[in-house]
VEXTI-711991 format. One record per residue: residue number from 1; x, y, z of N, C-alpha, C in turn. Coordinates in pm, 1 decimal, decimal comma, always signed. Example, Ala and Ser with C-alpha at 12.3 -4.5 7.8 and 13.67 -1.06 7.14 Angstrom:
<pts>
PT   num        n.x        n.y        n.z       ca.x       ca.y       ca.z        c.x        c.y        c.z
PT     1    +1319,0     -569,0     +780,0    +1230,0     -450,0     +780,0    +1320,0     -330,0     +780,0
PT     2    +1285,0     -225,0     +708,0    +1367,0     -106,0     +714,0    +1290,0       +3,0     +787,0
</pts>
This chain:
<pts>
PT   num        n.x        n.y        n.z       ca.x       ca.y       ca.z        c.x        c.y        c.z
PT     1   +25019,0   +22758,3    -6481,4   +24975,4   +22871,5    -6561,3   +25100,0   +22941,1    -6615,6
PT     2   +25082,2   +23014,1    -6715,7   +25170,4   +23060,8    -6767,8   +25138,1   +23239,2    -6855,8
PT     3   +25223,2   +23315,3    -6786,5   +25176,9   +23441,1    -6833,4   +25266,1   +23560,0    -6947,9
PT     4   +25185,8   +23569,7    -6984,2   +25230,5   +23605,1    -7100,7   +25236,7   +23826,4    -7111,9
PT     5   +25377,4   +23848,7    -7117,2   +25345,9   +23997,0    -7083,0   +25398,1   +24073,5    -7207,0
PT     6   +25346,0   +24175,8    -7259,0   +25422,4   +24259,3    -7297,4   +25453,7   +24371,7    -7322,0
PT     7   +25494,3   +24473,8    -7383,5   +25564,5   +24607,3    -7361,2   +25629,8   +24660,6    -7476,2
PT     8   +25602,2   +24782,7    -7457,7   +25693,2   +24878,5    -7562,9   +25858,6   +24902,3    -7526,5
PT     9   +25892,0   +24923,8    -7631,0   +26033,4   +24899,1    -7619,2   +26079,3   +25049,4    -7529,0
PT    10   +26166,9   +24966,2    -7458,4   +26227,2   +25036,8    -7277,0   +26100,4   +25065,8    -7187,2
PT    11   +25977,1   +25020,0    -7156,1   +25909,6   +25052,5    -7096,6   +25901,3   +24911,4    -7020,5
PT    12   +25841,1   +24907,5    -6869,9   +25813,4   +24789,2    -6788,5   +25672,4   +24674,7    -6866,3
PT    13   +25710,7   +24584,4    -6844,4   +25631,6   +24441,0    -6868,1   +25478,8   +24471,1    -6825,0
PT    14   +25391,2   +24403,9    -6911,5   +25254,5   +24436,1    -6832,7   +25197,0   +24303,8    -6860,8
PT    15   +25103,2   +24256,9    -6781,1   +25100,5   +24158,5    -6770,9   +24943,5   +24146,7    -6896,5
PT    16   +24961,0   +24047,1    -6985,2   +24885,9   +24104,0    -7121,4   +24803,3   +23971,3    -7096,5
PT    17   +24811,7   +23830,8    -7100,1   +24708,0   +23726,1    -7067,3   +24735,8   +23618,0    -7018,8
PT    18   +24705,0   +23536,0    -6969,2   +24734,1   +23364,6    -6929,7   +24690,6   +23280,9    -6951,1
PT    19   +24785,3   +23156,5    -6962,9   +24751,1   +23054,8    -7049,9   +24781,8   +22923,1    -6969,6
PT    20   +24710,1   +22843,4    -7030,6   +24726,2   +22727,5    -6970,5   +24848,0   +22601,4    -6921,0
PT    21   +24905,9   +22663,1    -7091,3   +25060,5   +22580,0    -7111,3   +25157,6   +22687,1    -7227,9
PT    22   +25282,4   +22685,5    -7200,6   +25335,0   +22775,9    -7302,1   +25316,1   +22691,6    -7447,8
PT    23   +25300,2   +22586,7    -7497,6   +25281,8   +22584,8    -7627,0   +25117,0   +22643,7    -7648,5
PT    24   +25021,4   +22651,8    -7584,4   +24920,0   +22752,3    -7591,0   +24975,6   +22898,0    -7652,9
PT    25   +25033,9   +22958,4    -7548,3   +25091,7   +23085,6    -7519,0   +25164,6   +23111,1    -7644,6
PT    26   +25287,0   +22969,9    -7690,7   +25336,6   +23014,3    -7839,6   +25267,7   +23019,1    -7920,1
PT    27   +25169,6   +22947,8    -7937,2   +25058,5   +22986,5    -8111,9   +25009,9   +23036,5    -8128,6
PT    28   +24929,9   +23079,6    -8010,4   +24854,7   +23229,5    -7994,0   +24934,9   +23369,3    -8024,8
PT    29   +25076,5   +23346,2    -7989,8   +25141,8   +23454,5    -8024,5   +25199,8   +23442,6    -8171,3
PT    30   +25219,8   +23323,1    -8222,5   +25231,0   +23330,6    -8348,9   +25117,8   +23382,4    -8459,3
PT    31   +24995,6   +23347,7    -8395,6   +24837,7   +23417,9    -8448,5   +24822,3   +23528,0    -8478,1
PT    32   +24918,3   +23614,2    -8351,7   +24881,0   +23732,2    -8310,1   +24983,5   +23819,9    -8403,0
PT    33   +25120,1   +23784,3    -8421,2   +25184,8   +23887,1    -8487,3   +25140,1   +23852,1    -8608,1
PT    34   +25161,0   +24011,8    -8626,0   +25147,5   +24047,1    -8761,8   +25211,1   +24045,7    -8882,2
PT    35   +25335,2   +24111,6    -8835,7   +25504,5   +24080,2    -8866,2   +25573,3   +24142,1    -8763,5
PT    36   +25714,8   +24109,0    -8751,9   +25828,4   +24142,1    -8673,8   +25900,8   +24155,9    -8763,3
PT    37   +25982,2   +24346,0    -8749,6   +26110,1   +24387,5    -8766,7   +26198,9   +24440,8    -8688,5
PT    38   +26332,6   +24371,7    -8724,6   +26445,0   +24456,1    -8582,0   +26426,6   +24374,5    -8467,8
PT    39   +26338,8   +24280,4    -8446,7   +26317,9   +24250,4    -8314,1   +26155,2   +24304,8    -8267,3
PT    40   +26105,0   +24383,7    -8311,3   +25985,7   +24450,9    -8275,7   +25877,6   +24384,0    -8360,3
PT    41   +25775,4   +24354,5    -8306,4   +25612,3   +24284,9    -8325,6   +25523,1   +24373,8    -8358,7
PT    42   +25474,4   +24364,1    -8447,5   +25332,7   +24453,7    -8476,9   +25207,5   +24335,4    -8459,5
PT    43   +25142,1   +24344,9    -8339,9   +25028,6   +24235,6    -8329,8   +24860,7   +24293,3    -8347,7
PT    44   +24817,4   +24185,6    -8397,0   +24660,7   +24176,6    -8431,1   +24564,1   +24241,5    -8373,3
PT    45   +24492,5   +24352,1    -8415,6   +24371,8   +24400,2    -8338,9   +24293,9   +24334,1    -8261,2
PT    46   +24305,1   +24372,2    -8144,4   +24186,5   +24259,4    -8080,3   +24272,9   +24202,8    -7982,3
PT    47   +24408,4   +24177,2    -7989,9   +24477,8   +24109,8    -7971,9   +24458,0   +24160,9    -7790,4
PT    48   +24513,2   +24124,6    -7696,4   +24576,9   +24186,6    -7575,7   +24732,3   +24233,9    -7572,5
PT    49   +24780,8   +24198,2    -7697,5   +24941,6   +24254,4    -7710,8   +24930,2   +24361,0    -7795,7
PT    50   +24819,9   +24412,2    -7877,6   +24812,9   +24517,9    -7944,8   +24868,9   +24625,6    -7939,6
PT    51   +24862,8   +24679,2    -7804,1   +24974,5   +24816,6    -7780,3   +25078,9   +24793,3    -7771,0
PT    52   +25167,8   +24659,3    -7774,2   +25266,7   +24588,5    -7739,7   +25365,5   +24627,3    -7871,7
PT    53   +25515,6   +24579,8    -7856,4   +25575,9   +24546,7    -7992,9   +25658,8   +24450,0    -7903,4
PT    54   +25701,4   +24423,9    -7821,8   +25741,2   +24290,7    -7742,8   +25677,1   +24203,1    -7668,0
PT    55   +25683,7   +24114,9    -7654,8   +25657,5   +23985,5    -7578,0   +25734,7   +23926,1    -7467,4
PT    56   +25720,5   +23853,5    -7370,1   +25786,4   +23758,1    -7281,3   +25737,4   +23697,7    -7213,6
PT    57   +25744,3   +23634,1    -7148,3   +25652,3   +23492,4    -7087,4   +25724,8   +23405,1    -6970,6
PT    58   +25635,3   +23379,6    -6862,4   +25747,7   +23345,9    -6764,9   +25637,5   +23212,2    -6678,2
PT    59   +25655,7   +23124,0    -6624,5   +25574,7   +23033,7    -6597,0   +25559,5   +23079,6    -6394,3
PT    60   +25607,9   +23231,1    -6363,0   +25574,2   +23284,0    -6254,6   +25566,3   +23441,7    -6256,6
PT    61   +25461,6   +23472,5    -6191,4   +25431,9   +23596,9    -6225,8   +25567,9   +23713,3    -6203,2
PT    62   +25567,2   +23825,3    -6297,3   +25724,4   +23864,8    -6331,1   +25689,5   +24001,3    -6258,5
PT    63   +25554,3   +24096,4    -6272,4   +25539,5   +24178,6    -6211,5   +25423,0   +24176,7    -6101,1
PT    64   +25329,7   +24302,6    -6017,1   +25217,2   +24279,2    -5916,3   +25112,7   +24282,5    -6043,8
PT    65   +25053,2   +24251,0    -6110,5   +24965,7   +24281,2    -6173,4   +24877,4   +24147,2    -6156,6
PT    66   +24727,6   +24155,9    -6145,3   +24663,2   +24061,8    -6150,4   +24588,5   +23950,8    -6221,0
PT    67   +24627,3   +23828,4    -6259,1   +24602,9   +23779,2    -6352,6   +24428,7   +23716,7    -6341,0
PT    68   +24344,8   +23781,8    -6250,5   +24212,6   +23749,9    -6309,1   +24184,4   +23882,8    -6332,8
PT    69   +24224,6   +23956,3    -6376,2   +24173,2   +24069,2    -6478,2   +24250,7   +24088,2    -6622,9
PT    70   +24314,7   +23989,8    -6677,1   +24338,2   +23966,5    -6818,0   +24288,3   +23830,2    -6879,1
PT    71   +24248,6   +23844,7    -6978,8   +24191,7   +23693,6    -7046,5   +24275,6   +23580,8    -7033,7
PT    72   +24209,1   +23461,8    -7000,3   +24266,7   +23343,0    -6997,0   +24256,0   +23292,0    -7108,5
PT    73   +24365,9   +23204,9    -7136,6   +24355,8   +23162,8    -7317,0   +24280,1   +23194,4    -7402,8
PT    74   +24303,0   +23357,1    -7425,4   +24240,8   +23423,6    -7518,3   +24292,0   +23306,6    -7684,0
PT    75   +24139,6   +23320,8    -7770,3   +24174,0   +23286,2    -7912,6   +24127,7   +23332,8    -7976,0
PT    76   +24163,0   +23320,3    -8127,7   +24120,0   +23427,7    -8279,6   +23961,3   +23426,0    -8217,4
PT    77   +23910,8   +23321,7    -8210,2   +23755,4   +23351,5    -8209,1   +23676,5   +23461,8    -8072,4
PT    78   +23793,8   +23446,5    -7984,2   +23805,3   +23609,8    -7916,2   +23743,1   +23733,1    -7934,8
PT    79   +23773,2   +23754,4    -8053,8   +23850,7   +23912,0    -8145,7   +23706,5   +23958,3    -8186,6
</pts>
C-alpha cells in the first residue's frame, strides 16, 4: 500500500488517501492538480487533497493517522 499525504505549507502531513501502487497514487495526483505555482498545488474539488497545496507519499505510514478512514484508490468518478 501506498499513502499518499498532504499539507499546507509549514503545517504537519495528514494522511489524505491510499493506494494500491504509487503509479496509481501518481495519476491520480496528476488528475487532481489543478495547476502548481512556486512549488504549491491547487487541487480538484472533491479531491481528498483539496485543502492541501502539497503532496508526499511514502510506501510506510509517515504519521498515527488511520488509513481505513481515508479513501482507498479514490478516482475522478469519485467526485
Amino acid at each position: 500500500m501506498v499513502y499518499l499525504y498532504g499539507s499546507r505549507s509549514g503545517s504537519a502531513p495528514k494522511l489524505a488517501a491510499t493506494f494500491d501502487s504509487e503509479a496509481q497514487l501518481l495519476a491520480y495526483v496528476r488528475w487532481a492538480t489543478l495547476y502548481e505555482r512556486d512549488g504549491l498545488r491547487k487541487f480538484e474539488q472533491g479531491s481528498p487533497l483539496v485543502s492541501c497545496n502539497e503532496f508526499n507519499y511514502s510506501d510506510e505510514p509517515l504519521t498515527d493517522d488511520d488509513p481505513e478512514t481515508v479513501e482507498h484508490n479514490p478516482t475522478p468518478s469519485m467526485l
